[in-house]
N, C-alpha and C positions, 0 to 999 in steps of 0.2 A: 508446454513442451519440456518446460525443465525436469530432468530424472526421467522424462522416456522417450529420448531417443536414441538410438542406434549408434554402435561407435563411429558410423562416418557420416555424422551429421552433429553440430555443434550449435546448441542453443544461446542463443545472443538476448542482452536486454539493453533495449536502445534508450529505455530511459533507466537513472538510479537515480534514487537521493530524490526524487522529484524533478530532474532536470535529465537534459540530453547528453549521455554520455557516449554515444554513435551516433554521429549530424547524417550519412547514408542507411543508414539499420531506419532510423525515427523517420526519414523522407518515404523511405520503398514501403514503410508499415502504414505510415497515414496515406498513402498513395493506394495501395490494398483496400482503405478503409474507402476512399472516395470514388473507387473504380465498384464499390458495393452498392453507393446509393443510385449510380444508372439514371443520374440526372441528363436533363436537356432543356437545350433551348434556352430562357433566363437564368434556368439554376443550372446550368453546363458547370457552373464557379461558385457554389456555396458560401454562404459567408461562415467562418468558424469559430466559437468561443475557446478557448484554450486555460483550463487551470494552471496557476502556479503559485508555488509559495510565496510567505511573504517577503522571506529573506532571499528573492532569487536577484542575480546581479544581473547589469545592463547590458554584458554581453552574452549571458545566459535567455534573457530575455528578448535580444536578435536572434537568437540562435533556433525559440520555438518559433517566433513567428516567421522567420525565411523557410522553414524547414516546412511549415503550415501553407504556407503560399506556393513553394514548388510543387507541394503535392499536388497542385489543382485546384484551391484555396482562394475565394475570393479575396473580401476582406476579412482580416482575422484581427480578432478581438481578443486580449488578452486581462484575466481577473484574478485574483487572489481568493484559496480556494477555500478559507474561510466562510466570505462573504457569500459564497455560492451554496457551500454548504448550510448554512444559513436557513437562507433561500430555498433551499429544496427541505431543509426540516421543518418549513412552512410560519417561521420567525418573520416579524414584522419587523426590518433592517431600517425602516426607515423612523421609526419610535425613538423620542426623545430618551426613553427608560433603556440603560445601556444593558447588553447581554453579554454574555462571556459564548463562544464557539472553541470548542478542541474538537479541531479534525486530521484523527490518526489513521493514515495512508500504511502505501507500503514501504517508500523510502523515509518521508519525513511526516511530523506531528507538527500542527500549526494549535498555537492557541493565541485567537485574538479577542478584542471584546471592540462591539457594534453598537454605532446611535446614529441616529441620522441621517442613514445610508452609506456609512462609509468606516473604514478601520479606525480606532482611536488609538489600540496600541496594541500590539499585537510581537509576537514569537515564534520562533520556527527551531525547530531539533530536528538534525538529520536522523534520527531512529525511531523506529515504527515497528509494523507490520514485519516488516524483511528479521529486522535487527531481535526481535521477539523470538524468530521462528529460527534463526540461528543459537538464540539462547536454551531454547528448549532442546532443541538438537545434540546439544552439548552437554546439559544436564542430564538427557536419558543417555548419553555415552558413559559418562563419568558414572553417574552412580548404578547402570544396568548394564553395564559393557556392549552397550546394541548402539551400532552408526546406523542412522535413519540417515536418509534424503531427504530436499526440501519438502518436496509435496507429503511424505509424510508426517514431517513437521508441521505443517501447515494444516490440514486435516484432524491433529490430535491439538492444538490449538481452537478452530471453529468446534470442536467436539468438547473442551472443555465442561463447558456448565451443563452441557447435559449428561455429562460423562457423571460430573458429583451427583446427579440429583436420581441416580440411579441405582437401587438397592441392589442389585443382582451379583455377581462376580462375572466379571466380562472378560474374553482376551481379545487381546488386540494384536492381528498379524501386522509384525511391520513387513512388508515387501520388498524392500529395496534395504533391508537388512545386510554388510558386507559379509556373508556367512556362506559357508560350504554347503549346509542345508535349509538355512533357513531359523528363524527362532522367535517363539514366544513369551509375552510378557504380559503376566495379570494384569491388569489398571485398576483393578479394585483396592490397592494398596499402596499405588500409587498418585492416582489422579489429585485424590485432595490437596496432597504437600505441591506438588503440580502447579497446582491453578494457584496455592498458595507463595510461590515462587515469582508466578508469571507478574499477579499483581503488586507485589513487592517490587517488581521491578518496573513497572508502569509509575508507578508512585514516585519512586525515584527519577525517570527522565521528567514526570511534568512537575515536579513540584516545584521548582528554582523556577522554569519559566511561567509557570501562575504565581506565585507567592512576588514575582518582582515586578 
């Protein structure tokens, strides 16, 4: 809902950074989500798995799983979302032979490395996905004079690589452009220093938490 809604209607994110930063916003959303599954009987009270980084604190750490529970929440289980990521890339976590996982979210980037079933050491950066797409945003400001929204931003991001790998000359309407009419901007001239930008900067948040 961010960047379209109406002026008397205010988009809220109940979570940032990977954690709850509205304990009412994150209750009434997972409450939405549990009035969806239309469980009965034994499962009337689901049991829940819940991601969180590895650097989340212990009162941050009460804060998902009470907020999990009032929803309607059996038992809830709480992982590091490494290990899960892991898991679902279809990694064998329980292998003596250790692996490295970076998993870049929207608020925070986790890089840990796995043996045995469990984290051996592992890092967390609050910037990711969000913090990317406010960089870009900023850099088509400055150097094309064009304010994008997030979802704009976010969209010319996921478009990236296939943006480069594209002979043609393209435009790209931005929509939510702050403009009297409205304005275009070739990407054919832009995209490569672009994506050239973006990874530059990627490099820069993981390297100090892999390299240490």
């Amino acid at each position: 809902m961010v960047g379209r809604t109406p002026g008397n209607i205010r988009a809220v994110r109940p979570l940032k950074d990977g954690v709850i930063s509205d304990f009412d916003m994150t209750e009434a959303m997972l409450s939405y989500f549990m009035s969806k599954l239309k469980a009965k009987g034994v499962m009337s009270r689901p049991s829940i798995m819940v991601c969180a980084p590895t650097n989340i604190t212990e009162i941050e750490r009460k804060a998902i799983i009470e907020a999990a529970e009032k929803s309607g929440g059996g038992k809830v289980y709480l992982e590091y979302e490494p290990k899960v990521a892991a898991v679902g890339a279809g990694l064998n976590i329980f292998s003596p032979i250790a692996s490295m996982v970076i998993d870049m979210g929207g608020g925070t980037s986790d890089i840990a490395v796995l043996s045995l079933g469990d984290i051996v050491q592992s890092e967390s950066i609050r910037v990711a996905g969000d913090r990317l797409n406010a960089d870009i945003a900023n850099y088509i400001k400055h150097e094309f004079g064009l304010q994008i929204g997030e979802r704009t931003a976010e969209q010319v991001k996921l478009n990236l690589e296939r943006l480069c790998q594209l002979k043609t000359q393209l435009k790209w309407k931005f929509v939510d452009v702050i403009h009297s009419r409205g304005c275009h901007a070739r990407l054919h001239w832009m995209k490569t220093w672009l994506k050239l930008q973006c990874t530059i900067q990627l490099i820069k948040w993981l390297k100090q938490p892999i390299m240490s």
